[in-house]
PyMOL commands that place a pseudoatom at each C-alpha (Angstrom):
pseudoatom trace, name=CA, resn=UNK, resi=1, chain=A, elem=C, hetatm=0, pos=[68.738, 73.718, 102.279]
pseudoatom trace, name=CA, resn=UNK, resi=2, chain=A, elem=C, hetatm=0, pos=[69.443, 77.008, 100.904]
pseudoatom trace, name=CA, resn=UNK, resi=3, chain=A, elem=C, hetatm=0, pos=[72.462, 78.974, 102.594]
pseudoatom trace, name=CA, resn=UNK, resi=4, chain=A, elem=C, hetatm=0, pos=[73.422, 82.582, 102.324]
pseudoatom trace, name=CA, resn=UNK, resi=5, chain=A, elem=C, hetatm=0, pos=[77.213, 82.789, 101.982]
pseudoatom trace, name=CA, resn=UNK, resi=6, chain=A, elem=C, hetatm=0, pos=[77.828, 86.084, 102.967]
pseudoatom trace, name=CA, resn=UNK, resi=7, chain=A, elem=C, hetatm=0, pos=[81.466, 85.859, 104.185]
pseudoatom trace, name=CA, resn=UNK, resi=8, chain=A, elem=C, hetatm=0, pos=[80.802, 84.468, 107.751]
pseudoatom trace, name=CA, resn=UNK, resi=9, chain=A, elem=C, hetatm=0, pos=[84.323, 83.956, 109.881]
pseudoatom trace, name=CA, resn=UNK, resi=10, chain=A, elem=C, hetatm=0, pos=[84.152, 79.631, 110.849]
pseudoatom trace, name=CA, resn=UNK, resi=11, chain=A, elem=C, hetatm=0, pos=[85.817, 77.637, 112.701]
pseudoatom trace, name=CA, resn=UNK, resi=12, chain=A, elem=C, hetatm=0, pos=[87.316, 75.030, 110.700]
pseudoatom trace, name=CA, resn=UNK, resi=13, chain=A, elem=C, hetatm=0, pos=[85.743, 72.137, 111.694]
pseudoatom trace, name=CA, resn=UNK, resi=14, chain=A, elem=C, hetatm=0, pos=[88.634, 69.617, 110.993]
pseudoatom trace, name=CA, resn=UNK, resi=15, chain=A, elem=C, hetatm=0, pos=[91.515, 71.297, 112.954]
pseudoatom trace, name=CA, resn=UNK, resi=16, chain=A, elem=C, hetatm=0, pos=[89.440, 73.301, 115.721]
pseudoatom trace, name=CA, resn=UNK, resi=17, chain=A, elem=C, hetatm=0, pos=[91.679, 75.996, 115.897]
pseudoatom trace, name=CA, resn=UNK, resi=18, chain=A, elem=C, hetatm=0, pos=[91.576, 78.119, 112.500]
pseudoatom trace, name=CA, resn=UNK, resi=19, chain=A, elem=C, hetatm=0, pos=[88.668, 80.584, 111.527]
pseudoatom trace, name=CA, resn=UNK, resi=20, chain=A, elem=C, hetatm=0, pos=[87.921, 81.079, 107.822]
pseudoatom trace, name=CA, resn=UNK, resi=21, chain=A, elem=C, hetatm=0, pos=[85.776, 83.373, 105.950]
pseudoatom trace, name=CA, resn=UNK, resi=22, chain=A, elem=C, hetatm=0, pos=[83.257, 80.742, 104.787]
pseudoatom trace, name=CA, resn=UNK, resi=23, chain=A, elem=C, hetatm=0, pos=[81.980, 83.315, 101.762]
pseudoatom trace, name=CA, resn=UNK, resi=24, chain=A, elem=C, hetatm=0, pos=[81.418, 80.338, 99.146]
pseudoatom trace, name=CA, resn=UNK, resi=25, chain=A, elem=C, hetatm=0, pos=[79.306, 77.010, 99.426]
pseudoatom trace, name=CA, resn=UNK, resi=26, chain=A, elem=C, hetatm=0, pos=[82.323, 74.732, 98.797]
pseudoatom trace, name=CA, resn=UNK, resi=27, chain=A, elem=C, hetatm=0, pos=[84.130, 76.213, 101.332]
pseudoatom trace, name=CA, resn=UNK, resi=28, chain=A, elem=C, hetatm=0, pos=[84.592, 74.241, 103.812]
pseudoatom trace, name=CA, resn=UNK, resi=29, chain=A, elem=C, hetatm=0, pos=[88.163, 73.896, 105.610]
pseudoatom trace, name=CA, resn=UNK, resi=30, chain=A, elem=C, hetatm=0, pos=[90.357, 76.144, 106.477]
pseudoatom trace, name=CA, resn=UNK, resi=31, chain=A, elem=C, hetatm=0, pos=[93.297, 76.554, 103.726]
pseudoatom trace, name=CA, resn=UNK, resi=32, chain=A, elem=C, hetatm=0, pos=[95.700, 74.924, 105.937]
pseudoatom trace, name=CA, resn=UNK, resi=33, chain=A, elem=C, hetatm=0, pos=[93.668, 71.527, 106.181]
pseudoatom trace, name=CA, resn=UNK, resi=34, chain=A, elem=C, hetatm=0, pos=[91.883, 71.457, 102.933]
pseudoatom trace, name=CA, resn=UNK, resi=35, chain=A, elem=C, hetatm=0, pos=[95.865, 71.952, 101.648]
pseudoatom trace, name=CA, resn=UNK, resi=36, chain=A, elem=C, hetatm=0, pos=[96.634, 68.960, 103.921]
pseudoatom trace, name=CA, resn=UNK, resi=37, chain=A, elem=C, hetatm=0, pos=[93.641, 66.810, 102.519]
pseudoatom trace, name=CA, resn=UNK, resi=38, chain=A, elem=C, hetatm=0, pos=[94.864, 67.507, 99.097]
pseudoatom trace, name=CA, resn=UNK, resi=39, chain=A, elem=C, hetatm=0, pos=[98.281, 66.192, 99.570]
pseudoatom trace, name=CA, resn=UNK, resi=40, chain=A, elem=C, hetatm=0, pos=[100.228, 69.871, 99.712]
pseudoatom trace, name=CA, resn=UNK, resi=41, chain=A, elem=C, hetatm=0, pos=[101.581, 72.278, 101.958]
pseudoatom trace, name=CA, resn=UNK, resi=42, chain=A, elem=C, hetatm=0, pos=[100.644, 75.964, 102.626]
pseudoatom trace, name=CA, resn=UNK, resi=43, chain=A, elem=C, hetatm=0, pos=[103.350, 78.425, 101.042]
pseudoatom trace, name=CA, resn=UNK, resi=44, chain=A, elem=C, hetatm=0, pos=[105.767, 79.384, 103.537]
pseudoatom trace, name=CA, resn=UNK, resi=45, chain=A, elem=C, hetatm=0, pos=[105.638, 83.114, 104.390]
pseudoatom trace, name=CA, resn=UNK, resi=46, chain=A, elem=C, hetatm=0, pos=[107.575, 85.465, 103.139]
pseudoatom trace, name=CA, resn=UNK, resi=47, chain=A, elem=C, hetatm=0, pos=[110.750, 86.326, 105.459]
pseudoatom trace, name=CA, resn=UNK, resi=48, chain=A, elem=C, hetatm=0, pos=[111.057, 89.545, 107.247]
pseudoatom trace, name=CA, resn=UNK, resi=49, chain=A, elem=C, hetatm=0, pos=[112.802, 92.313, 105.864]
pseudoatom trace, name=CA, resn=UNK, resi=50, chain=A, elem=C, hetatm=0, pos=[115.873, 92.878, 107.707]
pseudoatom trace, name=CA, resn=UNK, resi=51, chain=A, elem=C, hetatm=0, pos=[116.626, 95.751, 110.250]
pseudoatom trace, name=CA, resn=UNK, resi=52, chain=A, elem=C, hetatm=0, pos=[119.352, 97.850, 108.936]
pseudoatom trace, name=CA, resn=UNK, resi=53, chain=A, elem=C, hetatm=0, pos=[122.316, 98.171, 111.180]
pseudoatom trace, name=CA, resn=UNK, resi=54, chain=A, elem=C, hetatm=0, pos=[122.956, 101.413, 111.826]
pseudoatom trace, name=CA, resn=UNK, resi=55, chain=A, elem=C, hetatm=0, pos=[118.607, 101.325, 112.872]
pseudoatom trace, name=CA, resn=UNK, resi=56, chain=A, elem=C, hetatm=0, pos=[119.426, 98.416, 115.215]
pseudoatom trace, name=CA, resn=UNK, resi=57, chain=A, elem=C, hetatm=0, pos=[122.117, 99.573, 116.527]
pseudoatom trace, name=CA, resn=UNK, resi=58, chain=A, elem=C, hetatm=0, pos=[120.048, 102.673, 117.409]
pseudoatom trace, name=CA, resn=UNK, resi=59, chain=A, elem=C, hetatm=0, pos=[117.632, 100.050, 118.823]
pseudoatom trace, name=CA, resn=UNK, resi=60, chain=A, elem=C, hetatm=0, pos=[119.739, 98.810, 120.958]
pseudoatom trace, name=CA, resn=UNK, resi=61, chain=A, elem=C, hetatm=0, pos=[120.833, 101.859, 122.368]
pseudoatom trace, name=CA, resn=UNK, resi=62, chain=A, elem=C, hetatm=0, pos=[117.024, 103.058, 123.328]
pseudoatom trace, name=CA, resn=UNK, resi=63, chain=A, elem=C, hetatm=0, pos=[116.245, 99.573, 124.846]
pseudoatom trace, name=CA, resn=UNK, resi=64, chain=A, elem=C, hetatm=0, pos=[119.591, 99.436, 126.594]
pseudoatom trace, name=CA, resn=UNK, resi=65, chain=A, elem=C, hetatm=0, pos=[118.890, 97.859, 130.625]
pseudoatom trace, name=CA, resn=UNK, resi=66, chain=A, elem=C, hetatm=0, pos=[121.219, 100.574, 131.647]
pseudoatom trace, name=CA, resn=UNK, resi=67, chain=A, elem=C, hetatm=0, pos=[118.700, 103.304, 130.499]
pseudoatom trace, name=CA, resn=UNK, resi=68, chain=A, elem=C, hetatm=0, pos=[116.060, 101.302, 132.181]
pseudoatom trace, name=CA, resn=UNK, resi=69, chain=A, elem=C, hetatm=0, pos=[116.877, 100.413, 135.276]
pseudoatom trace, name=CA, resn=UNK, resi=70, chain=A, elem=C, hetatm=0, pos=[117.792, 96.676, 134.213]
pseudoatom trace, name=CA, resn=UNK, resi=71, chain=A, elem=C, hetatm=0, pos=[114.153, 96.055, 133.928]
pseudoatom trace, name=CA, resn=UNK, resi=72, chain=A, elem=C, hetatm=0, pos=[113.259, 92.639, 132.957]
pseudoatom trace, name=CA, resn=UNK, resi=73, chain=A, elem=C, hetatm=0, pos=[111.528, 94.318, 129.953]
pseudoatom trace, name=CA, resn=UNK, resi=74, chain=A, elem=C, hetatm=0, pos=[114.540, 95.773, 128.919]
pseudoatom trace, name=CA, resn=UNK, resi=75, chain=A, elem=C, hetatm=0, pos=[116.683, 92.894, 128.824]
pseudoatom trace, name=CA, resn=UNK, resi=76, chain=A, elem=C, hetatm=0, pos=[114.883, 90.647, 127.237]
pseudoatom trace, name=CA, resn=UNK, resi=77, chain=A, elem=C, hetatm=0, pos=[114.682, 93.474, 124.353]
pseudoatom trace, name=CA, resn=UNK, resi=78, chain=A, elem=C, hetatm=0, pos=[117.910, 94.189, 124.620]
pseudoatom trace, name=CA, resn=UNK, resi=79, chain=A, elem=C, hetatm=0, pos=[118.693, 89.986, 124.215]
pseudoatom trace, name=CA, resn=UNK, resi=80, chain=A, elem=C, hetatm=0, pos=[116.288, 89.735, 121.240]
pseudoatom trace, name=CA, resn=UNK, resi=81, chain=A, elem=C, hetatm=0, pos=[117.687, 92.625, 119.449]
pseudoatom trace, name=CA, resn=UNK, resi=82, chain=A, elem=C, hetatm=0, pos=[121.568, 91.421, 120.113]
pseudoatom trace, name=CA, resn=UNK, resi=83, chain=A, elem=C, hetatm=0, pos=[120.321, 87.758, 118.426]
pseudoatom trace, name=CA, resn=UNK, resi=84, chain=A, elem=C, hetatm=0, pos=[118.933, 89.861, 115.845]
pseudoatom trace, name=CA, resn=UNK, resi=85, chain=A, elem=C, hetatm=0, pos=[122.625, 91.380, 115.624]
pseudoatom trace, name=CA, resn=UNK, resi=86, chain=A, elem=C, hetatm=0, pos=[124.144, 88.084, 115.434]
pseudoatom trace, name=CA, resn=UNK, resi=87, chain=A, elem=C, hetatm=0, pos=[122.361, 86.851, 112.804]
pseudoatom trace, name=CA, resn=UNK, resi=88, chain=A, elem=C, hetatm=0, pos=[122.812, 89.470, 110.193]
pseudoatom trace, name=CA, resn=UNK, resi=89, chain=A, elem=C, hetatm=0, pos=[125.984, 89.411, 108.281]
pseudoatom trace, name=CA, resn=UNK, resi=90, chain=A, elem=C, hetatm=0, pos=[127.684, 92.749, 107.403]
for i in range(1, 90): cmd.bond("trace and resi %d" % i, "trace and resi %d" % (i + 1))
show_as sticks, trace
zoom trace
């Protein structure tokens, strides 16, 4: 049987859950699982640049509940950005 690989997004049909670009015969798993066949783990992602303070501190300040009626929306900003806070050293 003669395919045409012309990039085609596929489900990976070990895992189920992970789409490829299938744009090569030997292509067959996802990079996740054809990592975990071979023995080896995917490269963790690079970490996120931090947020400057003085720019989440301004953050804060827009999100703020009291600017917002204590909307649920607002809080839960508001929380996120505050554990951001917390975990930055400076």
């Amino acid at each position: 049987m003669n395919k045409s690989f012309t990039g085609a997004t596929v489900l990976c049909p070990t895992c189920n859950t992970r789409w490829f670009v299938q744009d090569q015969p030997w292509k067959l798993l996802c990079v996740s699982c054809y990592l975990e066949r071979k023995g080896k783990t995917a490269p963790a992602p690079p970490a996120p640049a931090p947020i400057e303070p003085t720019m989440l501190r301004r953050l804060v300040q827009l999100c703020h509940p009291d600017k917002h009626g204590n909307s649920e929306a607002a809080n839960t900003a508001t929380r996120y950005l505050l554990g951001l806070k917390g975990g930055q050293h400076g």
